[in-house]
C-alpha positions in Angstrom: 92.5 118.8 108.9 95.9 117.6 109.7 94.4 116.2 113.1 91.3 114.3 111.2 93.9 112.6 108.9 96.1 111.3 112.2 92.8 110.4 113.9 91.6 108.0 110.6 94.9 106.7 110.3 94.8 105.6 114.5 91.2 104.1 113.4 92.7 101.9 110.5 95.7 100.4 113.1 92.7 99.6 115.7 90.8 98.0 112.8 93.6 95.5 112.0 94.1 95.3 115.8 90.5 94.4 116.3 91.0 91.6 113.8 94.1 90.5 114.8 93.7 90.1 118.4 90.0 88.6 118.1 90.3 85.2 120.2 86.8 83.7 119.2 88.0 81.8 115.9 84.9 81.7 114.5 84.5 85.3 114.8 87.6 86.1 113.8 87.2 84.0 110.6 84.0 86.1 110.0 85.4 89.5 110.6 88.3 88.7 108.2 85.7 87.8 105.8 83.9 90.2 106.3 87.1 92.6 105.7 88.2 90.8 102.2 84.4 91.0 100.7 85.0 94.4 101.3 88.2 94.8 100.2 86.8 93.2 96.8 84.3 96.1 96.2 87.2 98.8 96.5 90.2 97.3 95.2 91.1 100.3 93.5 91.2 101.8 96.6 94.3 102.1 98.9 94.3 99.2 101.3 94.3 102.1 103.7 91.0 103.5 102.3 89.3 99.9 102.3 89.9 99.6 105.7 88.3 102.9 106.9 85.3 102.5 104.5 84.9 99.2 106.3 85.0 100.2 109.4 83.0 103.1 109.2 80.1 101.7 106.7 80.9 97.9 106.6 77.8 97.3 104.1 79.1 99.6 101.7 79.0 98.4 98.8 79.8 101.3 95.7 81.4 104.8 96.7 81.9 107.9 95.4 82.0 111.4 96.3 79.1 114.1 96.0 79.7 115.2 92.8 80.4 112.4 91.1 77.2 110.8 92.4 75.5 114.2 90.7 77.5 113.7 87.6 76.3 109.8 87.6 72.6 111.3 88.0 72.2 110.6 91.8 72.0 112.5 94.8 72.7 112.2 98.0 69.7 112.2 100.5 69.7 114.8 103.3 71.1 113.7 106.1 73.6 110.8 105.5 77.0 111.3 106.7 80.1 110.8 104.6 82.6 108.4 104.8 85.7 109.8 105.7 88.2 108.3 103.6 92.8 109.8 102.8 93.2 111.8 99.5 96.6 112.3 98.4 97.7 115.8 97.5 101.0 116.2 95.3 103.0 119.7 96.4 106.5 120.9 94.7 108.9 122.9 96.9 111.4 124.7 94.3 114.6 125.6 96.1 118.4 126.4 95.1 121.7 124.7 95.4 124.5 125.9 96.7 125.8 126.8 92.6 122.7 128.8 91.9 121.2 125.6 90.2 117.5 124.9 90.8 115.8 122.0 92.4 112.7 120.9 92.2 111.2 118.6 95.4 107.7 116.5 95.5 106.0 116.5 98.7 102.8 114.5 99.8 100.3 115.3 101.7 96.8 113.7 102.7 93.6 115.4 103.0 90.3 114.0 104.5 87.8 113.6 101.9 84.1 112.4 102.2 82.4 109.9 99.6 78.8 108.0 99.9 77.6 104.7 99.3 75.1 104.3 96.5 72.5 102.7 99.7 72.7 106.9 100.7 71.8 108.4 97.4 68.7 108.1 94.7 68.1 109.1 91.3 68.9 107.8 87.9 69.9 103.7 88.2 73.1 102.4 87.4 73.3 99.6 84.9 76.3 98.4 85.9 78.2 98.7 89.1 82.2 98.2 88.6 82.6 94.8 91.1 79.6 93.3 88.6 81.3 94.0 85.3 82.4 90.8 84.4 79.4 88.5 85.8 79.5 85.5 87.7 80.7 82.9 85.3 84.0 80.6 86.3 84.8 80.8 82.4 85.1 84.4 82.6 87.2 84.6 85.4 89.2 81.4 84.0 89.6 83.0 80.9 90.7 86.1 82.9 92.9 85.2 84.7 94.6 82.6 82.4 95.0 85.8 79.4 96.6 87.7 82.7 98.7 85.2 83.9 99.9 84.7 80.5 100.7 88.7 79.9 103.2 88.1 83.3 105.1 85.1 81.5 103.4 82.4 83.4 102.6 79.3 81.6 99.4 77.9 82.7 99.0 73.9 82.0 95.4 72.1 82.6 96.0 68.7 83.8 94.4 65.8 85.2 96.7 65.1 88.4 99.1 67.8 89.3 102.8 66.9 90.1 101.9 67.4 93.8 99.4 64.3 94.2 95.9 65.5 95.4 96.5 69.2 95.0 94.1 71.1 93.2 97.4 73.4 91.7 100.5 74.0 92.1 102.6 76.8 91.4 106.9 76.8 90.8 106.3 80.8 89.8 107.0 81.3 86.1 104.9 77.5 85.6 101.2 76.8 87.0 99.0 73.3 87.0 95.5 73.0 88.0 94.2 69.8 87.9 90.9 69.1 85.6 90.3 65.9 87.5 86.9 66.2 90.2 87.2 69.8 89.4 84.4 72.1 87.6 85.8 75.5 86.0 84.6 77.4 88.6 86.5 75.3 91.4 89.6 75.7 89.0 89.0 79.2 88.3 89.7 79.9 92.0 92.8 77.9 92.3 94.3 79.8 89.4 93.8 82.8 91.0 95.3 81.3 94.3 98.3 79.6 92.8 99.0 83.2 90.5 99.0 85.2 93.5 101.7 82.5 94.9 103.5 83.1 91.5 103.7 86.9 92.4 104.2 87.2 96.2 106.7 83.7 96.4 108.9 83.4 93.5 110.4 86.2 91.5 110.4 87.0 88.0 112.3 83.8 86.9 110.6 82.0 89.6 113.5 81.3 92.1 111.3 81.1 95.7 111.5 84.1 97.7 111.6 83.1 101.2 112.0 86.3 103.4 110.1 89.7 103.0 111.9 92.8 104.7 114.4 90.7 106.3 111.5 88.2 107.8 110.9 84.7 106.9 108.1 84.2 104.9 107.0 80.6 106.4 104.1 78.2 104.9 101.3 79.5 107.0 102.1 82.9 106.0 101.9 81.6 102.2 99.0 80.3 102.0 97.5 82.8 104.0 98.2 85.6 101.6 97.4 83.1 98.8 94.0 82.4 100.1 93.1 85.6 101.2 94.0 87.4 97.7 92.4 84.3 95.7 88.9 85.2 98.2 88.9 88.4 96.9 89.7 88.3 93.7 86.5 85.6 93.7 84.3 87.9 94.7 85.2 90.7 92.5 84.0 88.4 90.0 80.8 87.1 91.7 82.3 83.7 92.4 82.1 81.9 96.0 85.2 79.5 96.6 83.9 76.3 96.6 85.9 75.9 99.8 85.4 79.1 102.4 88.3 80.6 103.7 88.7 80.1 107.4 91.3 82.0 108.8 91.3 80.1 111.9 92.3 77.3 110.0 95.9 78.7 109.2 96.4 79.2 113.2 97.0 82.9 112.2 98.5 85.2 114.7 98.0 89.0 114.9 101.9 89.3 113.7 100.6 87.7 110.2 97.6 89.1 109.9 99.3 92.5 110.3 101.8 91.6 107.8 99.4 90.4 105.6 96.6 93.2 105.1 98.4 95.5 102.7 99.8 92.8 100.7 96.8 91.2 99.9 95.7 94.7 98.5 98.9 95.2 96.1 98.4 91.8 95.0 94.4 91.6 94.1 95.0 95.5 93.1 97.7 94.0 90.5 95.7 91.2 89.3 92.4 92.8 88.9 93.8 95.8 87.3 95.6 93.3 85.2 92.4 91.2 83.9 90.5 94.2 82.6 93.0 94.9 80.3 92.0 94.1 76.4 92.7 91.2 74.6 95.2 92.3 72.2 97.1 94.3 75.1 99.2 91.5 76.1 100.8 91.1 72.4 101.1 94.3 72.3 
C-alpha cells in the first residue's frame, strides 16, 4: 500500500510536469483549462486528489466511493475501475519522558482509496449534484461572493470607473472596486471573485501588499496568474463562463510558476467556496 501511495504521488508531479513543460501554447492553455474545470468539480478535494482524479478520469465529473454511491441509491456497474485517489489516516504514538510524564504524538499516514464517477454507476437520480447548487446566475454568485467578501472585512464599492482607468476592478486588499460601466453582473461577478482572490493571496489582513511567498518574489505575472486561475474556477463552480477565457499562454507562464501556482489556486478557491455557502446570518454572527 505504502508503494501505491509513492507511485500516485510520482503520477501528480508528472501531471503538473506535463503541464508545465507543454511548449504548444495553445495546448498548454487547453490542458490548464482543462485542469481548473476540473479542479472546480472537486474543490473540496485536496489539490493533490484533483490532480490524480484528473489525470486518471479527466471527464469526471461527481465522485464518491462505493458505499456512499449505495447509500445515495446508486451502484456501481460491474466492471469500472476506481479512481485511485490519498486518504489521510490520523495515528497517536503515546510514549514517556524522561520524568515518567506522558506524551501523546499525532502521526499521518495516507492510504489509497478508490471512488467512482457518477458516469460509472446507475440507479436512483440525483437531484442535485454539489458544483450545480447554486445555478448559473451572475446575481447569485455576485451576491455570493460580495456577502463573503464582506464576512473577511473587505469593503466592496460598485462604481462606474475604477481609480485604475479602464480596469474592470481593482483591489488595495481590505478595499475592492468593480466598475458598473460596459459591464453586465455576470462580467462583474467574475472580477469580484478575481480581485478577492488578489485581496487574499497579495495583501494581508490590513491590506499591506505581500510581495514575496517563501522567501520568493511574488512578481506581476505570477499575480494575476493565480488571480485568474482561482477567479476560473470559482466561475465554474457556479456555472458561469468568464466573459474573457483564460489563456495561460497569455501570461508567458513558465513551468517554475505554474508549479508554484497549482496548490495555491486550490487553498484559495477551497477558502472562498467553502466561504460562500455559509448562511446569511453567519457572518453577523
Amino acid at each position: 500500500m505504502e508503494n501505491k501511495a509513492t507511485e500516485l504521488n510520482a503520477s501528480i508531479r508528472r501531471t503538473i510536469e506535463q503541464l508545465a513543460s507543454e511548449t504548444d501554447a495553445a495546448r498548454q492553455s487547453q490542458l490548464f483549462r482543462d485542469y481548473l474545470k476540473s479542479s472546480a468539480a472537486f474543490w473540496d478535494y485536496s489539490w493533490h486528489n484533483q490532480m490524480l482524479i484528473w489525470r486518471q478520469k479527466p471527464d469526471a465529473s461527481f465522485v464518491a466511493g462505493f458505499n456512499n454511491w449505495l447509500r445515495l441509491g446508486r451502484y456501481v456497474r460491474k466492471g469500472e475501475k476506481g479512481i485511485a485517489i490519498l486518504a489521510p489516516m490520523f495515528f497517536k504514538d503515546k510514549g514517556q519522558t524522561a520524568d515518567s510524564s506522558q506524551t501523546e504524538a499525532q502521526r499521518i499516514w495516507f492510504k489509497v482509496v478508490h471512488v467512482f464517477d457518477i458516469s460509472q454507476t446507475d440507479g436512483t437520480p440525483l437531484p442535485d449534484l454539489p458544483t450545480k447548487s447554486f445555478g448559473e446566475r451572475g446575481q447569485e454568485m455576485l451576491n455570493r461572493l460580495s456577502r463573503f467578501a464582506e464576512c473577511r472585512g473587505i469593503t466592496v464599492r460598485f462604481v462606474e470607473k475604477c481609480s485604475l482607468n479602464g480596469a474592470a476592478g481593482t483591489s488595495r486588499g481590505t478595499e475592492i472596486e468593480i466598475r458598473t460601466s460596459e459591464t453586465d453582473v455576470t462580467t462583474q461577478a467574475a472580477t469580484l471573485a478575481h480581485e478577492i482572490a488578489h485581496s487574499l493571496l497579495h495583501f494581508t489582513a490590513d491590506g499591506k501588499r505581500i510581495a514575496t511567498r517563501d522567501g520568493k518574489e511574488i512578481d506581476k505575472r505570477q499575480r494575476e496568474l493565480e488571480a485568474e486561475a482561482t477567479a476560473y474556477v470559482v466561475g465554474s463552480y457556479f456555472g458561469i463562463q468568464s466573459p474573457s477565457d483564460f489563456y495561460l499562454a497569455a501570461y508567458r507562464v513558465t513551468p517554475a510558476m505554474l508549479l508554484e501556482a497549482v496548490e495555491t489556486i486550490a487553498v484559495t478557491v477551497k477558502t472562498i467556496l467553502s466561504g460562500c455557502q455559509e448562511p446569511a446570518q453567519a457572518c453577523a454572527a
